[in-house]
N, C-alpha and C positions, 0 to 999 in steps of 0.2 A: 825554740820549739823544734828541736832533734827528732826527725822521724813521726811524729806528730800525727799527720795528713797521711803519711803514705801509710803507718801502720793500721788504721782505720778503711783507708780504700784497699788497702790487703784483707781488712776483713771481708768488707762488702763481695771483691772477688771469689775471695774462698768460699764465702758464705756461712762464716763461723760464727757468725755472732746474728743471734733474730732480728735484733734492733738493725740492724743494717737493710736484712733482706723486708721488714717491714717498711723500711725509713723508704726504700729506694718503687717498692711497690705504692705507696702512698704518693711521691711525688709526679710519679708516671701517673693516676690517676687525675693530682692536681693542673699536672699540664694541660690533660688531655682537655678538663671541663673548662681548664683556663681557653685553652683553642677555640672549642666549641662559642664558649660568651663572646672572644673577639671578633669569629666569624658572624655570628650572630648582630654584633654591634655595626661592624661592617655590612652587613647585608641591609638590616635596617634601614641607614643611615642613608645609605644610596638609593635605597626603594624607595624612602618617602623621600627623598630630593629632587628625584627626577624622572618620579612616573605621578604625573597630576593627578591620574583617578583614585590613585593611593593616597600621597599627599594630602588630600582633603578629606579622609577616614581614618578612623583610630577604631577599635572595640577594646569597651572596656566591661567588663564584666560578664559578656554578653551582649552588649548595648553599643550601637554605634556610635559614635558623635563625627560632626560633619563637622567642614569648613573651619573658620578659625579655631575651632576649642580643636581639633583634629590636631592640627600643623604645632600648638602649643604644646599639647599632651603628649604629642611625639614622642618628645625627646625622654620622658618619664621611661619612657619603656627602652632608650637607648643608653641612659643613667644608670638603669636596673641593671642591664647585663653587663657595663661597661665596673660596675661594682664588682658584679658577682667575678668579672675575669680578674680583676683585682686581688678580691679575698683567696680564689684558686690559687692565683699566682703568688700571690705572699704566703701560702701554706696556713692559710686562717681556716677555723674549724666552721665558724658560722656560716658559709656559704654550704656545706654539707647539710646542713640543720636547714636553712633557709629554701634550698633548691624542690625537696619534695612539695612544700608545701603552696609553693609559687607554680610548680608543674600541675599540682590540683586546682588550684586557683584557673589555671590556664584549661585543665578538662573540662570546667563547669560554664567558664565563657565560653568554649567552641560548643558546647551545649548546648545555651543558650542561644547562641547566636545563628545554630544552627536550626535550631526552631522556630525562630522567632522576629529572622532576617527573612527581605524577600531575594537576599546573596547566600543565603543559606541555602545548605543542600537537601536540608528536610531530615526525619527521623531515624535513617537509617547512616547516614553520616555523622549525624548527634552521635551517636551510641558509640560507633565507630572510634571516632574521636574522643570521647570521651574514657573507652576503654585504654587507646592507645596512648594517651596523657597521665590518666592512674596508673597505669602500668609501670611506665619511665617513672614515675615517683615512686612506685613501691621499689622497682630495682635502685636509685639510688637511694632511698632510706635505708635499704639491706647493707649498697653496697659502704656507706657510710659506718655503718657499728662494724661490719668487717674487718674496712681500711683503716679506718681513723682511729684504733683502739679507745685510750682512758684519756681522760682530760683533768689536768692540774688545777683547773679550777680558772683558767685565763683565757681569753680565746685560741691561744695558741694550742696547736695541737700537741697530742702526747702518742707518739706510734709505739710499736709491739715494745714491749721494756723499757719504758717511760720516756724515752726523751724528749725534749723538747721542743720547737719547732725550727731556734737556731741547729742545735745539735743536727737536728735530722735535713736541715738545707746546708749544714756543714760537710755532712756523709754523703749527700748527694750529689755535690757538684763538683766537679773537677777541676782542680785547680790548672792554669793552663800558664806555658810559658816556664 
């Protein structure tokens, strides 16, 4: 494989080729939401382990649940984004597809919960929160048909000029050493 690797990251450099400057904008995007779910997972993880009045709360839908169904359900919600950093991070399309619709999911429980909790902040933080949860979903629904071009029909994604999802973690990483 003679010049292989380097004549590919000479494109990406130059910038001569779309598939490159798509391939390399897409990945930058998957790191970013891949970070974002780790810290997420981590944050989680530590808040309900070691602050008790957390601990024993979960909301789900809107709805609180206390005490053990709390401490069990936990972890569903620490599963969830420990996926979704997952799918970013392998360059899988369906966390793209999955995220807006989990972020509304997530406006109608702060909703909810805001209404209808006596830890609720009451109607003007419902709205609040609710706008600001729709919002981050419309922006990445957008930023999803943007980034992620066409798809082959597999989960893997297809960036600007079809390639693949190897091809396009092929063009992005540097080979080292």
């Amino acid at each position: 494989m003679a010049g292989g690797p380097r004549r590919e990251s000479r494109a990406i450099r130059e910038g001569d080729e779309p598939l490159a400057r798509g391939a390399l904008r897409r990945r930058r995007w998957d790191r970013f939401f891949c970070a974002c779910c780790l810290f997420s997972v981590f944050f989680l993880v530590s808040r309900d382990l070691t602050l008790p009045h957390v601990r024993d709360v979960e909301v789900w839908l809107g709805v609180e649940v206390r005490g053990p169904w709390a401490r069990w359900s936990a972890p569903l919600h620490w599963l969830w984004f420990a996926v979704a950093a997952y799918g970013f991070g392998s360059g899988r399309r369906w966390p793209w597809r999955v995220a807006p619709f989990y972020l509304a999911y997530v406006a109608v429980s702060h909703f909810v919960w805001n209404l209808t909790s006596p830890n609720g902040g009451g109607g003007l933080d419902a709205l609040v929160q609710l706008f600001v949860f729709l919002s981050m979903g419309a922006v990445l629904w957008a930023l999803e048909r943007k980034v992620c071009g066409q798809v082959d029909g597999s989960d893997s994604v297809q960036a600007v000029g079809g390639a693949s999802a190897s091809t396009v973690h092929r063009l992005t990483t540097r080979r080292r050493g």
